[in-house]
N, C-alpha and C positions, 0 to 999 in steps of 0.2 A: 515581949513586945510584939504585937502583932505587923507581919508587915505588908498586908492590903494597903493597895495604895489607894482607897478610898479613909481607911484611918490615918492619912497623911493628910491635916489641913493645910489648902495652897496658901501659899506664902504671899499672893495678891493679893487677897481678903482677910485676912488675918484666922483666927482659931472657930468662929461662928458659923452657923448657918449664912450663907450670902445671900445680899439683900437688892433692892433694884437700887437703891445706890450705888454699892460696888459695881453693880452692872453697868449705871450711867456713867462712872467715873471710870473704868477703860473703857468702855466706849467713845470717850470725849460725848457723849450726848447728854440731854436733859432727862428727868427724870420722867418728864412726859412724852419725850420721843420716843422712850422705853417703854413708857404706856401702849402709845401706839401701835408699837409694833408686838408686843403682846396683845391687844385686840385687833391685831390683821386691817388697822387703819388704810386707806389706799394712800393717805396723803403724806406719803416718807417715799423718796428716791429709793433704788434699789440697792445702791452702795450701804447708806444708811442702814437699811433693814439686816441685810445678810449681815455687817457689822455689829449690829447686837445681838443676834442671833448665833452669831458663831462666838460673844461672851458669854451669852444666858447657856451655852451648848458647854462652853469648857470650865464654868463655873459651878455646871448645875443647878443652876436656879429654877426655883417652881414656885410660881405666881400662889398667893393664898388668900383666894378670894374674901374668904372672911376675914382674916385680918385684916384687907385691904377695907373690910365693908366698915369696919370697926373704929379703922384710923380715919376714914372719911366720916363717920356719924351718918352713912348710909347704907341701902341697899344696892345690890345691882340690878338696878331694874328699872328699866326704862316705857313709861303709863303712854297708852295711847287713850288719851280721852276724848269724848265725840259725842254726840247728839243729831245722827245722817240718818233720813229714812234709805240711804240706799245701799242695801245690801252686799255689792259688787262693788263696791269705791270702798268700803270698810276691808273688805278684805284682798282687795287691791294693796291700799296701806300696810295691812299688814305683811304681808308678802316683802313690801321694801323692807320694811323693819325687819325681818327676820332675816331677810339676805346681807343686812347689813351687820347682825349680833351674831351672825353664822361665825364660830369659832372664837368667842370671846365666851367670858362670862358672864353677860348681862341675858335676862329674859324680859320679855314683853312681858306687861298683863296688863289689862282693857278695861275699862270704864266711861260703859253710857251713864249720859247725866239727861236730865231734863235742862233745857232753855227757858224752858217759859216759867218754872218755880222758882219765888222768891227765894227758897233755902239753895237753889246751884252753889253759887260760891262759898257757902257753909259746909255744903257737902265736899266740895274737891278740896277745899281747907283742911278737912280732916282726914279725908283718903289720903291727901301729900302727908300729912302728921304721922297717919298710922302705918304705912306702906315705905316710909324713911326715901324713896323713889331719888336717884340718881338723876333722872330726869325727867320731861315730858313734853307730846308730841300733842297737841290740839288741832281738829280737824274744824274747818267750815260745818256749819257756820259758827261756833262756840270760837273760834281760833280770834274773830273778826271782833269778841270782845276783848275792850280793852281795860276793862277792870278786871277779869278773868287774868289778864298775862304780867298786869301788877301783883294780884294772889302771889303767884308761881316767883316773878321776885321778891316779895316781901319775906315767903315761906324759905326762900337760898334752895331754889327747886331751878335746876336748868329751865329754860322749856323754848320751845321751837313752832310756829307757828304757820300753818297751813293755808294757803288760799288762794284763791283764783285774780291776787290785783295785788301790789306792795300792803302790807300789813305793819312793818317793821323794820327794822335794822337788819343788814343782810345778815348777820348772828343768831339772828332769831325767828326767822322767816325762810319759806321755801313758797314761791309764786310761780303760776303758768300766764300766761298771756292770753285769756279769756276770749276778752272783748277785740282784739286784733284776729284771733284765728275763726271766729264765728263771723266776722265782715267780712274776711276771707270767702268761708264755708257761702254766703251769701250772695257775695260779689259772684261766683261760680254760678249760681242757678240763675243772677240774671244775664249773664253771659248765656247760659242755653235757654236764652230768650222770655223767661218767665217774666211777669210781670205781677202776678195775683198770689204771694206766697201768704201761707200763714205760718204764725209763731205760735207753737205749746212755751208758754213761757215755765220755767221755773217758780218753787215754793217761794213766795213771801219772806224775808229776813235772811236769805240767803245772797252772799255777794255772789257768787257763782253767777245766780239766775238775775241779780243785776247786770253784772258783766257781758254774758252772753246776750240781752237782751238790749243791750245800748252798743252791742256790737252789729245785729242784726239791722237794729234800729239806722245805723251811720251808711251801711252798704246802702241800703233803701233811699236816704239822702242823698247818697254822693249818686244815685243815677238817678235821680229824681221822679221815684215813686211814691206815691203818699198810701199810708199804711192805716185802712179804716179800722177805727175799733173792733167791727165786728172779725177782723182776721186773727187777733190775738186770741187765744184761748189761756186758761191757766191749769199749769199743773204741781206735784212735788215731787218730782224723780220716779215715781213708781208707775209699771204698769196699768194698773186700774186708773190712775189718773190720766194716764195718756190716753186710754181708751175714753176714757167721757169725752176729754176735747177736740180725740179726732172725729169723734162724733158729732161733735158742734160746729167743726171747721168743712167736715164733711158735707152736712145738714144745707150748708150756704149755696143760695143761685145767684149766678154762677159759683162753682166751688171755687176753691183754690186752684193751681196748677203744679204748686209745689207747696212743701211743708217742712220749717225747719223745727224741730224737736228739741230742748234745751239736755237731752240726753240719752242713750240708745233704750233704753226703757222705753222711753213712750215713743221714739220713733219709732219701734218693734210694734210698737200699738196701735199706730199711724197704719202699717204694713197690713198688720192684723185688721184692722177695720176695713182697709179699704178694701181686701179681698174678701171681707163677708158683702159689701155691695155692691163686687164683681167690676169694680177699680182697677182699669190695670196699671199695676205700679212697676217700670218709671212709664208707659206709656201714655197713661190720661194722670200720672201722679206722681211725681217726684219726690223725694225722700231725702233730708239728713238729719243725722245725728250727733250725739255727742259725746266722748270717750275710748269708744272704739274697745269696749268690751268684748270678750267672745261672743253676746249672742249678737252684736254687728253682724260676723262672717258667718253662722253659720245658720243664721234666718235666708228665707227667699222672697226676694231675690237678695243679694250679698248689701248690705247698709252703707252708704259713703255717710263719713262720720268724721269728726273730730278726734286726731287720738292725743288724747291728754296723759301724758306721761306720770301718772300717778304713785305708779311703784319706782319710777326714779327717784321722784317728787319726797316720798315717805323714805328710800333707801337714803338722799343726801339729807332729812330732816333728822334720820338717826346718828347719822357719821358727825352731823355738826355738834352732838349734844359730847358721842363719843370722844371727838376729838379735843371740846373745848375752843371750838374757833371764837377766835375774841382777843386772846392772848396771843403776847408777843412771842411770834414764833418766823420762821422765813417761811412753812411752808404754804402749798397751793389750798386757799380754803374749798371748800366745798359751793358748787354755785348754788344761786339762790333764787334765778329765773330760768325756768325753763319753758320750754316755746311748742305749743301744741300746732299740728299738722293736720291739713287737711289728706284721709284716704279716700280714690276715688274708685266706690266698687258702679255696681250695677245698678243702683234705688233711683238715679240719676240720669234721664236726656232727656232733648231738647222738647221746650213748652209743644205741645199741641196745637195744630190749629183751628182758630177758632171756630 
């Protein structure tokens, strides 16, 4: 008879390999708190944690993800699907999500879809069928459909939804405060005396560039400037569209005196144009932006911007799928608005005079 005391089964679990039930059952916990704290969840006190931890330690248990995949009738893998031309907000998102699957077993993986083809909801039909997907995270502006987030329950696909204004049930949604932090951002430039601002508005079918643009719109009202057609411009997140419209906003006699940008893409483009027609920005040109991406700080002069909390935004859109918020549990869900801020660098002082 051998006598390692590893060929000694403890006498708390009986003669098998230990399961996370034995685990939940001394620990008094549930078997999803023991989830939890196997994916390194924030939302468990710290008694709790060290509590199962020092059972899963003297029980020896080791989580097995395939079986786990097997008994769920899933994968672990959590879809980030999206239809954004912008670059920098895509991989913003992912960044949340990856800081939040940091040390669990779930992996990302990505899928653009088209919006404007009749097959979309066919196609993410059968990517959820063939990808068995644990859950998923929908970005603006696909997130803002709402037959798209029936799909995802019909399919018994978590899924969590992204955007710039309530979309959802706070279980299913993560929002910023758009339209408040851009009247803000507005309210500021007519405080340094502007009067003549123009708007690169945002791409068409996006709430984002709704939001931000009836935020703009409200600042204008509440001090009672009226806002001609010809100051609005339109863009879609991207460079080269900011560049056409600062060139249209530019083109106007009298110009503008300030320019609010519906994202630092084209306010970078804003910066960039005016300084090929020897514009000096903030002094004949005022400047903001929106998200508060790196290339805000490190253009010239420094971008005053909106920072929209994005990788927060995507980090809590992941924890709520991880953790299951919904179900009755005591603990602290995961928020689901979060509040963008105005930064104020240099692109910014007071109107010119006339």
């Amino acid at each position: 008879m051998s006598s390692r005391a590893e060929d000694t089964p403890s006498p708390r679990w009986g003669t098998g390999k230990p399961t996370i039930n034995d685990v939940a059952r001394l620990s008094g916990v549930s078997k999803k708190t023991v989830s939890r704290v196997i994916n390194r969840s924030p939302l468990l006190n710290e008694d709790t944690r060290k509590r199962v931890l020092e059972v899963i330690s003297e029980l020896g248990y080791v989580p097995n993800p395939q079986a786990r995949a097997l008994a769920l009738r899933t994968n672990f893998l959590i879809g980030l699907i999206h239809d954004n031309p912008n670059a920098q907000m895509v991989l913003n998102v992912q960044q949340g999500i990856l800081e939040a699957l940091q040390g669990t077993d779930f992996e990302m993986i990505v899928r653009p879809v088209d919006r404007g083809s009749a097959a979309m909801l066919d196609d993410v039909r059968h990517f959820l069928q063939r990808q068995r997907l644990y859950g998923v995270i929908l970005l603006p502006p696909i997130s803002e459909n709402d037959a798209l987030a029936r799909l995802c329950d019909e399919a018994g696909c978590r899924y969590v939804r992204m955007g710039s204004a309530e979309l959802d049930d706070a279980d299913h949604m993560v929002a910023s405060n758009d339209r408040e932090a851009v009247r803000a951002a507005t309210a500021y430039l007519i405080e340094q005396g502007h009067r003549s601002i123009g708007l690169i508005a945002g791409p068409h079918g996006f709430r984002s560039a709704t939001e931000r643009r009836q935020g703009f719109e409200d600042a204008l009202a509440e001090a009672r400037i009226k806002l001609p057609r010809s100051l609005i411009a339109e863009g879609n997140y991207t460079f080269a569209s900011g560049l056409a419209a600062a060139e249209k906003l530019l083109d106007l006699s009298p110009r503008p005196t300030a320019i609010f940008a519906s994202n630092d893409e084209m306010a970078a483009a804003v910066v960039h144009a005016a300084r090929q027609r020897g514009v000096d920005v903030p002094g004949q040109l005022s400047v903001i932006g929106f998200d508060d991406t790196p290339i805000s700080a490190h253009i010239w002069p420094p971008l005053t911007t909106v920072r929209w909390p994005i990788v927060s935004m995507a980090r809590s859109a992941a924890l709520k799928l991880l953790s299951g918020i919904g179900e009755s549990d005591s603990e602290v869900a995961e928020p689901s608005m979060f509040l963008s801020t105005l930064v104020r660098r240099a692109s910014v002082a007071p109107a010119p005079n006339p």
